[in-house]
C-alpha positions in Angstrom: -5.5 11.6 -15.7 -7.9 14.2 -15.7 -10.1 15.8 -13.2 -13.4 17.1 -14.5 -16.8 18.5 -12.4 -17.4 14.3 -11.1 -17.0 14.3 -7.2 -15.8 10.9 -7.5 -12.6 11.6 -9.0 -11.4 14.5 -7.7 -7.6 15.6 -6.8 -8.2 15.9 -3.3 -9.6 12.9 -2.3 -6.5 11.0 -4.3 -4.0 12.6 -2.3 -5.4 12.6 1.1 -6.2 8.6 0.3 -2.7 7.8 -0.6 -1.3 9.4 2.4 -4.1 7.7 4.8 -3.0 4.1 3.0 0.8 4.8 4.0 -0.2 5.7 7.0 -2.5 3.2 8.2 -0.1 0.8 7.1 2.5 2.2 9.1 5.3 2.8 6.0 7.2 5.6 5.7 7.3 7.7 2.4 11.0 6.6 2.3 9.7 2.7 2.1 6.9 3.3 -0.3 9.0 5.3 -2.1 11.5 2.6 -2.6 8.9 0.1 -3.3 7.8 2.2 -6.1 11.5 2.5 -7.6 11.2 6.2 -7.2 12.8 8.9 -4.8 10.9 10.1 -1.8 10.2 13.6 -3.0 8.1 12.5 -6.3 6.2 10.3 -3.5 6.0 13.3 -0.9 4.5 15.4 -3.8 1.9 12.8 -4.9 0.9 13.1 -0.9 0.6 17.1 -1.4 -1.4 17.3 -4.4 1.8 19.0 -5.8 1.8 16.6 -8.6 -0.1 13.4 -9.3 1.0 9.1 -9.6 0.5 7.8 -13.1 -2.3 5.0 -14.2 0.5 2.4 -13.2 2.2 3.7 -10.2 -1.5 3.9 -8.5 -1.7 0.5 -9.6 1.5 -0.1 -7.6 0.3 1.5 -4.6 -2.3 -0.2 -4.6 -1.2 -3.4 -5.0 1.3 -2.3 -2.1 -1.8 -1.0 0.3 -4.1 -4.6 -0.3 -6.9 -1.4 -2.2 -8.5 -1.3 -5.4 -7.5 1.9 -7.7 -11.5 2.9 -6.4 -10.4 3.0 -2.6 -7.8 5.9 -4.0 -10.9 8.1 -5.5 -13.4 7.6 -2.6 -14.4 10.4 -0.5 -12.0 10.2 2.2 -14.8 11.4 5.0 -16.5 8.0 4.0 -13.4 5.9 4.3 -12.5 3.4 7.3 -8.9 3.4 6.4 -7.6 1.0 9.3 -6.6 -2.2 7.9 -8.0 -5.3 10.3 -4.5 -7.4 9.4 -2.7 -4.3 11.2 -4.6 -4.3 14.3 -5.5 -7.9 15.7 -3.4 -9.8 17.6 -0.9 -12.4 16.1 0.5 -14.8 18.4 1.9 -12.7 20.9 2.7 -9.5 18.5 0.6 -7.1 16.4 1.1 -7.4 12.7 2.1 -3.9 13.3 5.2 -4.8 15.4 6.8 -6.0 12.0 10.1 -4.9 11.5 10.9 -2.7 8.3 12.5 -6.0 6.4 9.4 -7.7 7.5 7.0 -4.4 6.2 9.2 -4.5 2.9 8.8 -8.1 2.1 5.1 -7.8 2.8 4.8 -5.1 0.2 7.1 -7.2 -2.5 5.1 -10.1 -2.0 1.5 -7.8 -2.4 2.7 -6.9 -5.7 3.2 -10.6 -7.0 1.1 -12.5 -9.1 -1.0 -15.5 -7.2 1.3 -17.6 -9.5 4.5 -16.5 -7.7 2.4 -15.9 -4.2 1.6 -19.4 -4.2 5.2 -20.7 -5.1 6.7 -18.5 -2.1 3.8 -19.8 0.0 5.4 -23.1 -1.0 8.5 -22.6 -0.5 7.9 -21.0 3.4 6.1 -24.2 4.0 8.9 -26.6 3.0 11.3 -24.4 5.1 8.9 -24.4 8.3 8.6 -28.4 7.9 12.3 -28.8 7.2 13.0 -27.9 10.9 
């Protein structure tokens, strides 16, 4: 990936984005990190600008995050980085409450294909009817 004179693509705005997506969502680098099947200090440099994710593990992120690869380039001054599924009520909880296993499967199930979504959203439903 290279970073040439376009504003749009530019080093600074990755890394900022990637760290605004964690943190919005409310993951840890540890959690991301282990989402991404790498150790926390490749993922604490990708947050520094140190070093930079490859075409695939941005895809991962954001797959993880709910963003297109786009959302990662955009000027972060222009972003609204809050995610409404994080901040309305649910029942008598905030999405945010979620517990880390909870967080976790969220991510897992982000990264699946609507093929394997819709099978789990299957599955849940015969579980929730079974009782």
């Amino acid at each position: 990936m290279s970073f040439g004179n376009e504003d749009f693509y530019t080093k600074e705005n990755l890394k900022v984005n990637i760290r605004r997506f964690r943190e919005s969502s409310k993951f840890t680098q540890t959690q991301i990190a282990v989402l991404m099947g790498t150790n926390r200090t490749t993922y604490t440099k990708w947050e520094s600008g140190d070093s930079l994710p490859n075409a695939i593990q941005l895809q991962k992120l954001a797959s993880i995050y709910g963003k297109r690869i786009d959302d990662f380039y955009t000027d972060h001054n222009a972003l609204m980085v809050s995610n409404p599924i994080f901040d309305k009520p649910h029942g008598n909880a905030f999405i945010s409450d979620l517990t880390k296993k909870e967080k976790v499967f969220l991510a897992k199930y982000r990264m699946l294909s609507d093929n394997d979504k819709e099978t789990i959203n299957k599955m849940i439903e015969e579980l929730r009817t079974k009782n």
